[in-house]
MARROTOR-387239 format. One line per field, with one value per residue: residue number from 0; x, y, z of N, C-alpha, C in turn. Coordinates in steps of 0.1 Angstrom, whole numbers. Each point is the difference from the previous one (the first is absolute). Example, Ala and Ser with C-alpha at 12.3 -4.5 7.8 and 13.67 -1.06 7.14 Angstrom:
2
torvex 0;1
n.c1 132;-4
n.c2 -57;11
n.c3 78;-7
ca.c1 -9;9
ca.c2 12;11
ca.c3 0;0
c.c1 9;-8
c.c2 12;11
c.c3 0;8
This chain:
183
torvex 0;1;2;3;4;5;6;7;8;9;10;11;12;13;14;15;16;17;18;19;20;21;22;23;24;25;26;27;28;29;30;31;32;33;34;35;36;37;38;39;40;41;42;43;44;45;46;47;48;49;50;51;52;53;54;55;56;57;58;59;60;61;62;63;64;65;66;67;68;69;70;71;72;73;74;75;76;77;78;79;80;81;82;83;84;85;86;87;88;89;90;91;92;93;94;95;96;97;98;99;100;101;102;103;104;105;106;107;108;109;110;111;112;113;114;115;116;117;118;119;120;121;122;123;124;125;126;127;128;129;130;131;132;133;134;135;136;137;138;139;140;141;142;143;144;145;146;147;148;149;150;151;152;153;154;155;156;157;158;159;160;161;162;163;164;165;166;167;168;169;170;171;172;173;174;175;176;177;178;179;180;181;182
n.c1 47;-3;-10;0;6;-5;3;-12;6;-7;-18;8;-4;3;-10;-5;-10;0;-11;-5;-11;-9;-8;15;0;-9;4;4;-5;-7;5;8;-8;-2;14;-12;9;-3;-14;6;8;-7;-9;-10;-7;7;-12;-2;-11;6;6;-5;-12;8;0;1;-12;1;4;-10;-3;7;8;3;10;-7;1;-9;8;-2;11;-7;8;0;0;14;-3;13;6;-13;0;1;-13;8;0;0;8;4;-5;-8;2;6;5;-5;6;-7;5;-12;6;-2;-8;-2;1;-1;-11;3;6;-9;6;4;-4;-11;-7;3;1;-16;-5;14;-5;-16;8;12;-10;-9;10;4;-12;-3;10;-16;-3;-14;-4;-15;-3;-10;5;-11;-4;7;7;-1;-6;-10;-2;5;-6;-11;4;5;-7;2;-11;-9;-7;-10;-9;-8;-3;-2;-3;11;-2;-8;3;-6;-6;5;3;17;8;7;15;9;3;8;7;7;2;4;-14;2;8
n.c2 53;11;-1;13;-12;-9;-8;2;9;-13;-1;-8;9;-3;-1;-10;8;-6;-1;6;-5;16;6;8;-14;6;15;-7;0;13;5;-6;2;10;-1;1;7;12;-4;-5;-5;15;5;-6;8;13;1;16;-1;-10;8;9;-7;-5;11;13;3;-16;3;15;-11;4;-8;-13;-9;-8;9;3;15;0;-3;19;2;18;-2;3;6;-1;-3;-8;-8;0;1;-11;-4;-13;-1;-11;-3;-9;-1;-12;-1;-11;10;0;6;6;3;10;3;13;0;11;1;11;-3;-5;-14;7;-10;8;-9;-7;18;6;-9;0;19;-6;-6;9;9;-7;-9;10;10;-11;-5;-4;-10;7;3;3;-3;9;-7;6;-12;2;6;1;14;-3;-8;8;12;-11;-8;10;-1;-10;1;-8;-8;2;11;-8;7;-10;8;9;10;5;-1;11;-7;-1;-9;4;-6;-5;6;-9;7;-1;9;-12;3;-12;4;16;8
n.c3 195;-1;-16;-1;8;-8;-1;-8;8;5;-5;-1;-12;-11;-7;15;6;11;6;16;-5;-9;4;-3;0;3;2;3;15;0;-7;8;12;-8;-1;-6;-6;10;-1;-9;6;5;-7;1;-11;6;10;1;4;-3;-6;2;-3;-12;-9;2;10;0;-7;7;3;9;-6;9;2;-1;-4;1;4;-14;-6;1;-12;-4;-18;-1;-12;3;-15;-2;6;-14;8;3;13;-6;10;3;11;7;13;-4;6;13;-3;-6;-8;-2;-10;-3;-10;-4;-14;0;-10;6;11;-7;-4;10;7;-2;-4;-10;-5;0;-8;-8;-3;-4;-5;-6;-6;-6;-5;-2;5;-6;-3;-12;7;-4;-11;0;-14;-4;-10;-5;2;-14;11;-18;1;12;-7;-17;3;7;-12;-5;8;-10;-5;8;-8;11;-4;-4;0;-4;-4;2;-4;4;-8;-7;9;-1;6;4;-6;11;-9;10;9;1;10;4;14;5;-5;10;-9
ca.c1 4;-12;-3;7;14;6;14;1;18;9;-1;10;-9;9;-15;-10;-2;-8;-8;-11;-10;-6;-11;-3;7;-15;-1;12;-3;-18;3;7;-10;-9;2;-3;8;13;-4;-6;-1;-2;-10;-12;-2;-3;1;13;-3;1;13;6;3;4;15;7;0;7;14;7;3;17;8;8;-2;-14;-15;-12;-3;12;8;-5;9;-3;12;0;15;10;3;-7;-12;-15;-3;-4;-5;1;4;-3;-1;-5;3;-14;9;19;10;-11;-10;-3;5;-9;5;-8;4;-5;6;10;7;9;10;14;9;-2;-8;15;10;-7;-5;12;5;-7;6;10;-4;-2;8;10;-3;-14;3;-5;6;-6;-3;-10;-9;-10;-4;-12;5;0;11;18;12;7;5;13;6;3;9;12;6;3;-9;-2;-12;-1;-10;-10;-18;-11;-14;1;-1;-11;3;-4;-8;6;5;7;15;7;8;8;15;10;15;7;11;16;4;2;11
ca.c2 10;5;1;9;1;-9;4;1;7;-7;-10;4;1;10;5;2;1;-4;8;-9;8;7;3;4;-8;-2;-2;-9;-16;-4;-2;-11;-13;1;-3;-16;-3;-3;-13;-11;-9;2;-3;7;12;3;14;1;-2;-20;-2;12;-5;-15;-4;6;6;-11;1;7;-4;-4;-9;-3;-13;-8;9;-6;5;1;11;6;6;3;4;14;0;9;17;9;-4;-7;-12;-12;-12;-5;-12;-5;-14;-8;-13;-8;-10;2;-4;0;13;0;9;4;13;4;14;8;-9;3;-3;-15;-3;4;-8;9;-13;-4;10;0;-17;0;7;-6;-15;1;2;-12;-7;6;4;-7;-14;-7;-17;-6;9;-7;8;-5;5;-5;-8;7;11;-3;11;-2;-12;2;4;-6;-10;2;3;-16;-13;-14;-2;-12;-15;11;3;0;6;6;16;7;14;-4;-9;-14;-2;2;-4;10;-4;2;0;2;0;-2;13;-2;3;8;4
ca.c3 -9;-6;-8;-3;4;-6;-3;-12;-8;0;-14;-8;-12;-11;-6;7;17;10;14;5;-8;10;-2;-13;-8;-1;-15;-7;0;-12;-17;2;7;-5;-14;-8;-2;10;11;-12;8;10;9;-6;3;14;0;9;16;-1;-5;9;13;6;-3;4;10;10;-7;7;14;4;-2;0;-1;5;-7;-11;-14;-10;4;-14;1;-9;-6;-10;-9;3;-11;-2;11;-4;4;-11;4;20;3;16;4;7;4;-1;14;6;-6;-15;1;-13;-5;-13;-5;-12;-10;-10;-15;-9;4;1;-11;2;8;15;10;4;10;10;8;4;15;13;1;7;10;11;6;8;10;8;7;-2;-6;-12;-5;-13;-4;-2;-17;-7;-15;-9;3;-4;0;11;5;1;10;7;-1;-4;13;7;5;-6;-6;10;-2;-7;8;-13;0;14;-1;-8;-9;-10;1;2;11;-4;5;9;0;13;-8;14;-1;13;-2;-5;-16;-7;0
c.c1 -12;2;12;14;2;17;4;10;10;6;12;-2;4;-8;-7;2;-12;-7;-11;-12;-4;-15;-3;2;-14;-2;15;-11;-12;4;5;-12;-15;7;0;13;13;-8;-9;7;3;-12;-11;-6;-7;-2;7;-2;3;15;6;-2;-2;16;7;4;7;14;5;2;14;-2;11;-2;-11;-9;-8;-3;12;11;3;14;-2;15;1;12;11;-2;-14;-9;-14;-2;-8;-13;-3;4;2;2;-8;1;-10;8;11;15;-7;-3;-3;3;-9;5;-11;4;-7;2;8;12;4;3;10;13;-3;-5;13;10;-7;6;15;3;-9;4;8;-4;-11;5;14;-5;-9;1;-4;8;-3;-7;-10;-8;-13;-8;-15;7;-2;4;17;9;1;6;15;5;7;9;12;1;4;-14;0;-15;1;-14;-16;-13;-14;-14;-3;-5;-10;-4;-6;-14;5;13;14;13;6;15;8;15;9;14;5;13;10;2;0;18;-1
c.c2 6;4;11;0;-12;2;0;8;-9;-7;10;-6;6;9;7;6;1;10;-10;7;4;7;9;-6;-9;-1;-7;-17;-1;-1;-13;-10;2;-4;-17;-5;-11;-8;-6;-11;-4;4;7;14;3;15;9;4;-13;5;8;-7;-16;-3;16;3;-9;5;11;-2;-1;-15;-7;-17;-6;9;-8;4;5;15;0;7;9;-4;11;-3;10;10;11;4;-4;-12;-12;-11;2;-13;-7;-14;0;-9;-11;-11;10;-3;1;17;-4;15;4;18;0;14;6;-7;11;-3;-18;-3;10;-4;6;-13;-8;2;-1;-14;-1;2;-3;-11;3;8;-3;-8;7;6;-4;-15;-8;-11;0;12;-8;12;-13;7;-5;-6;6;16;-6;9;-4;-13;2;5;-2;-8;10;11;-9;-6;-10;0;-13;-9;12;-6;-3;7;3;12;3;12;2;-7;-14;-5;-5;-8;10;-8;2;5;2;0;3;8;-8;-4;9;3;6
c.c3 -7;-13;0;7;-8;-11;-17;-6;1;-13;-16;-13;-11;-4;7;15;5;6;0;-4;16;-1;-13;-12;-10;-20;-11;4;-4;-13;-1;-4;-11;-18;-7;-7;12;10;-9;8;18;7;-10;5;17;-1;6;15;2;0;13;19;4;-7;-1;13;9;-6;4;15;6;-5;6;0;8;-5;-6;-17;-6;5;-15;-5;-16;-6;-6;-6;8;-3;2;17;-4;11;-13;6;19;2;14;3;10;10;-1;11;4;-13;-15;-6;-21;-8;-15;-2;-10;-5;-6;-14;-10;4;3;-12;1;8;16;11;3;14;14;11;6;14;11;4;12;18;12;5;8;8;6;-3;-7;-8;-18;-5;-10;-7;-6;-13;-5;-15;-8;1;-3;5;17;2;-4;9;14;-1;-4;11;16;10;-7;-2;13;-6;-3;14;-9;3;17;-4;-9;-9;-13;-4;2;7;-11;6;7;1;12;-5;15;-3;13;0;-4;-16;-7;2;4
């Protein structure tokens, strides 16, 4: 199934809708990737020839299961079409895909990450099968780790001074949710 036939009308969302990011979607994923705010615990400063071609341009590739690279998905508010974020998953195994999202900061502490992670849940595991669903938090990210959890994960186990960030090498918290614990 290719990037642009994926079945995101499918993803059913009160707030939010789906599309597969596209080449004009350039300027929503640089502000994103260049905001200290919004990659205070994702990644240290990058420029934007680094950003544009090691983490957008694999993201406009077709997408389907075994891929290597993330399946990019933009958000937008319903009411308005403001686009808010990006969101997705990964496969990391047979049966395994890893799930993440990132927001614009005017738009979080609204319940929008929450809603997001929900409808990736539902929708990786209903049209793509996956047994397990994990995310992977830089220790000391409270607002994702709630997130994660009151969207039914479990805290599996911490990574000590796995990730590099900052200058200094950083906790990397596990988190996973097997499908037959979602409703």
């Amino acid at each position: 199934m290719r990037a642009k036939e994926l079945p995101v009308d499918k993803i059913d969302s009160l707030r939010l809708e789906y599309r597969s990011l596209c080449d004009t979607d350039w300027p929503l994923f640089l502000p994103l990737h260049v905001d200290r705010q919004v990659m205070t615990f994702i990644s240290d400063p990058l420029d934007e020839e680094t950003i544009r071609r090691h983490y957008f341009e694999p993201r406009l590739r077709p997408w389907q299961p075994g891929c290597k690279h993330w399946l990019c998905l933009i958000i937008s508010e319903k009411t308005t079409g403001i686009p808010i974020g990006v969101t997705g998953f990964i496969e990391r195994s047979d049966g395994i895909a890893e799930v993440g999202f990132i927001l614009k900061p005017e738009f979080q502490g609204k319940g929008y990450g929450r809603e997001s992670l929900k409808d990736i849940i539902q929708f990786a595991l209903t049209h793509y099968h996956y047994h397990k669903l994990v995310a992977t938090v830089t220790s000391g990210n409270e607002a994702s780790r709630r997130t994660l959890i009151s969207a039914g994960f479990l805290q599996e186990g911490t990574l000590r001074k796995n990730y590099y960030l900052k200058g200094s090498w950083q906790d990397d918290w596990l988190f996973g949710l097997l499908r037959e614990e979602t409703g």
